[in-house]
BAGU-37574 format. One record per residue: x negated, z negated, y negated of N, C-alpha, C, CB in turn. Coordinates in steps of 0.05 Angstrom, whole numbers, padded with zeros to 5 digits, always signed. Glycine has a CB too. Layout:
XZYXZYXZYXZY;...
//
This chain:
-00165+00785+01164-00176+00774+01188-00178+00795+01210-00160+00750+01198;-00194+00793+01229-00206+00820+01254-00198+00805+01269-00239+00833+01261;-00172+00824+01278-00164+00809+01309-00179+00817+01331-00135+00814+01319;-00200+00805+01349-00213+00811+01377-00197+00825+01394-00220+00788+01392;-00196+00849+01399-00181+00862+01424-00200+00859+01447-00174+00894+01420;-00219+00842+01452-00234+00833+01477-00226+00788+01476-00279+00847+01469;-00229+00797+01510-00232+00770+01517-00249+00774+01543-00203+00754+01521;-00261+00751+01543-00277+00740+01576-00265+00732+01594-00295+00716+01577;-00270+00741+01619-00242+00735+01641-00268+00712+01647-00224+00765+01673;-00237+00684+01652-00256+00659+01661-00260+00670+01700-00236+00619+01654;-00249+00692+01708-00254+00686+01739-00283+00706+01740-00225+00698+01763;-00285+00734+01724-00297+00749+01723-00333+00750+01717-00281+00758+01710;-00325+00732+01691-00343+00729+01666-00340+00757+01651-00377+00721+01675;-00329+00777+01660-00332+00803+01642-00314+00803+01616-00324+00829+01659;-00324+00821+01598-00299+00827+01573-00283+00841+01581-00306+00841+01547;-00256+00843+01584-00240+00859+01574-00222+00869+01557-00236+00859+01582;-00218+00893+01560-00211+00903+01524-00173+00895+01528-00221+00955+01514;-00166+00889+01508-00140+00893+01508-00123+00915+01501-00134+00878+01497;-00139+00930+01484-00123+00956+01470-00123+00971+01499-00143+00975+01441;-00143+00977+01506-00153+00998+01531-00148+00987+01554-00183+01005+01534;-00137+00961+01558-00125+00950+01587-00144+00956+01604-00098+00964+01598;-00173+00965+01596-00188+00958+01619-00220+00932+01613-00198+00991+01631;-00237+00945+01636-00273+00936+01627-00284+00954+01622-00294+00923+01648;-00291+00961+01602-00302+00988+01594-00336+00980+01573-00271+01007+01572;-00348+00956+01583-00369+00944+01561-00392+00965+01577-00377+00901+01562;-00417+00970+01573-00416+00970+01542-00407+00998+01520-00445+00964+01536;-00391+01017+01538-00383+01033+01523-00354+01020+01497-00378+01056+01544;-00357+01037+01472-00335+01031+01453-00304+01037+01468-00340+01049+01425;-00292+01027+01455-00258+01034+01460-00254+01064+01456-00237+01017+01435;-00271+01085+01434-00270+01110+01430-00278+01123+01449-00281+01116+01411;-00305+01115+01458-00318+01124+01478-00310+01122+01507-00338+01115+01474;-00284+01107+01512-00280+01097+01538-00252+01118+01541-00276+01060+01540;-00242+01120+01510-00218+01136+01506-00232+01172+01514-00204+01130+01468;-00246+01170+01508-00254+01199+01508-00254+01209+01530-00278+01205+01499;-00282+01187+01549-00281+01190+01580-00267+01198+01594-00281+01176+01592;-00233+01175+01588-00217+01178+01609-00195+01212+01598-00198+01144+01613;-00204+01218+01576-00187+01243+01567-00199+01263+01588-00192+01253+01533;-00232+01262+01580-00236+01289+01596-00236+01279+01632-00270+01305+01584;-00231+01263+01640-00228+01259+01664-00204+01267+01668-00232+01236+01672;-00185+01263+01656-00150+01270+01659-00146+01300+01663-00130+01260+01629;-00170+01313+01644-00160+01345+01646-00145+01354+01668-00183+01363+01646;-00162+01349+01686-00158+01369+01712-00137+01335+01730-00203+01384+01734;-00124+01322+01719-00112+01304+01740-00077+01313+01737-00119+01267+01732;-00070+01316+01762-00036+01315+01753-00023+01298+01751-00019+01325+01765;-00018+01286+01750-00008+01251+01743-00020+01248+01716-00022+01222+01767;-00039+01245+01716-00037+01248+01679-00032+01276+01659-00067+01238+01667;-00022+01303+01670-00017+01319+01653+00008+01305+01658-00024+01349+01653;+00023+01296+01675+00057+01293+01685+00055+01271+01659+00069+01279+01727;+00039+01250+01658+00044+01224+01636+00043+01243+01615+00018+01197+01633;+00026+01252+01606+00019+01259+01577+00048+01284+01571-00021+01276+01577;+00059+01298+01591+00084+01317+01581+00101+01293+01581+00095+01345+01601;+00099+01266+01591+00126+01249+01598+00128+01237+01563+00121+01218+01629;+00101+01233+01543+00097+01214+01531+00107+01240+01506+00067+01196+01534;+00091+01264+01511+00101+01281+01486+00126+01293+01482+00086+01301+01483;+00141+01285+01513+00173+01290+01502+00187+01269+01491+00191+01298+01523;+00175+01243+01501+00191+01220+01486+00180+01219+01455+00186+01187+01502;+00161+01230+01449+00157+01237+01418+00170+01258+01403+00132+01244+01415;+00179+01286+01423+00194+01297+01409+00215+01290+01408+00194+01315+01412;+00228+01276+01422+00259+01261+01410+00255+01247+01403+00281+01253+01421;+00241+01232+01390+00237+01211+01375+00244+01187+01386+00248+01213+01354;+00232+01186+01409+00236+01156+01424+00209+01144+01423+00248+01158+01458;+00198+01153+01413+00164+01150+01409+00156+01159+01389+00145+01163+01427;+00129+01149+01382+00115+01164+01353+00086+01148+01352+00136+01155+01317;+00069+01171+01339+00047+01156+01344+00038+01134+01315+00023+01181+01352;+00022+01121+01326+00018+01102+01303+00007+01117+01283+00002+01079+01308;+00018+01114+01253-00005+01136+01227-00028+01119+01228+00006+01140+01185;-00028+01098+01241-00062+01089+01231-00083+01091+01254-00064+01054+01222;-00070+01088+01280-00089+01084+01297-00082+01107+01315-00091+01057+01309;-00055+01118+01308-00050+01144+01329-00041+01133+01359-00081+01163+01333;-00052+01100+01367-00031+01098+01398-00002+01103+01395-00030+01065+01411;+00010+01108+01423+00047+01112+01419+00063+01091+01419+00063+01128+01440;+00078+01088+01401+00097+01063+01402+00126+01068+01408+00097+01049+01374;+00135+01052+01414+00164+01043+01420+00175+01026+01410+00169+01035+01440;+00204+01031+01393+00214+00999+01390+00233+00991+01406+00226+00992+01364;+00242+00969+01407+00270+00967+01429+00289+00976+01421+00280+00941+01436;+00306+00989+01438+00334+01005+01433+00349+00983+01412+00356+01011+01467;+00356+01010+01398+00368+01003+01368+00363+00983+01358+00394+01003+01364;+00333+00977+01359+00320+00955+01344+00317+00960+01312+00291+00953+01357;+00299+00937+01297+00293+00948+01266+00280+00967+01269+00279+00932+01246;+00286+00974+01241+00264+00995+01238+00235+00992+01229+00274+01013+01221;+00227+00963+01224+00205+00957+01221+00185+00941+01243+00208+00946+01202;+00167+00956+01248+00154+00946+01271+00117+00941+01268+00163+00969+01294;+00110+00938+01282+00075+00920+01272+00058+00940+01299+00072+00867+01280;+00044+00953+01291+00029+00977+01320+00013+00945+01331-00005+01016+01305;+00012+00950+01361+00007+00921+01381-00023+00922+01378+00019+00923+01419;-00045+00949+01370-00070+00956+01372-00081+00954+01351-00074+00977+01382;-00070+00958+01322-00080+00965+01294-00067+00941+01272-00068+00999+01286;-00043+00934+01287-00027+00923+01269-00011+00930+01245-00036+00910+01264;-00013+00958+01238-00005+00966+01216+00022+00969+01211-00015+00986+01213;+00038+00961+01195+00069+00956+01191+00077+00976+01189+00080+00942+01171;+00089+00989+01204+00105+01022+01202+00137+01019+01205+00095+01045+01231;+00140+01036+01194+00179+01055+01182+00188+01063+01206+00179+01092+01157;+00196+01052+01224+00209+01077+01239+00225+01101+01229+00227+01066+01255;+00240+01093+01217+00259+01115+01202+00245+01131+01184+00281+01102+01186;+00217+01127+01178+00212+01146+01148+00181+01168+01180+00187+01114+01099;+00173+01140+01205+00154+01157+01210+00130+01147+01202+00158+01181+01200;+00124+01138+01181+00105+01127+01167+00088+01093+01158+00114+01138+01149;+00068+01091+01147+00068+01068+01140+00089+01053+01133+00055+01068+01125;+00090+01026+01130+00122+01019+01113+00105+01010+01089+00149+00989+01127;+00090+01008+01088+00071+00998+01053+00051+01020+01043+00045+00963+01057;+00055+01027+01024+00035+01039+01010+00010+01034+01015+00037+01036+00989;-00010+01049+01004-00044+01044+01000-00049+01019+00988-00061+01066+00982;-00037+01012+00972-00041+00987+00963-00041+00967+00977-00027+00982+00947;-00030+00966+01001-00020+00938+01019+00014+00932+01018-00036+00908+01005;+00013+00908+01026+00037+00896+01032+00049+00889+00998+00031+00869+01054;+00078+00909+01001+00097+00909+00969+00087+00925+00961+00099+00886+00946;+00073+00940+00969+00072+00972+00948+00086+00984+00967+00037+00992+00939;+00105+00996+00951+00132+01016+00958+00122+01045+00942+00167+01001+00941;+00102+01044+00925+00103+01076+00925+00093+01104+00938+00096+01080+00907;+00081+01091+00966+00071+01108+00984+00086+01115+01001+00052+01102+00993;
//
């Protein structure tokens, strides 16, 4: 099943995206991601986010999703199995990785 990461605001009438937390129609979610990258270049508040986000990745308080690449968090000394909020893909904290093989859900040999 395709989960909709858009809804219609009943005050608005506009879509908004959920992954991207904004209104970004009619450009894609890629295309809206891209935008706001090269807009960030030159911003300091977002080089300050983006060093804030790649140190909580190097200690491993963060990691990016293997499927969709957003950064996740789990709750302090939570499981180690967690569901990415954007892709949904079931990931390992502890391995880093998918938690299911290519095959899907119960394939353990990936």
């Amino acid at each position: 099943a395709v989960v909709s990461t858009q809804f219609l605001c009943p005050c608005c009438s506009q879509k908004n995206c959920i992954a991207c937390a904004a209104i970004h129609s009619p450009a894609s979610c890629q295309q809206f991601q891209e935008q706001r990258a090269q807009e960030a270049v030159n911003d300091q508040k977002s080089r300050e986010a983006e060093d804030y986000i790649c140190s909580l990745i190097a200690s491993r308080e963060a990691m990016l999703c293997p499927g969709c690449t957003v950064v996740v968090q789990r709750a302090d000394r939570g499981c180690d199995w967690l569901v990415c909020p954007v892709c949904r893909r079931e990931i390992c904290w502890a391995t880093r990785g998918a938690r299911w093989g290519d095959k899907g859900k119960g394939d353990v040999t990936g």
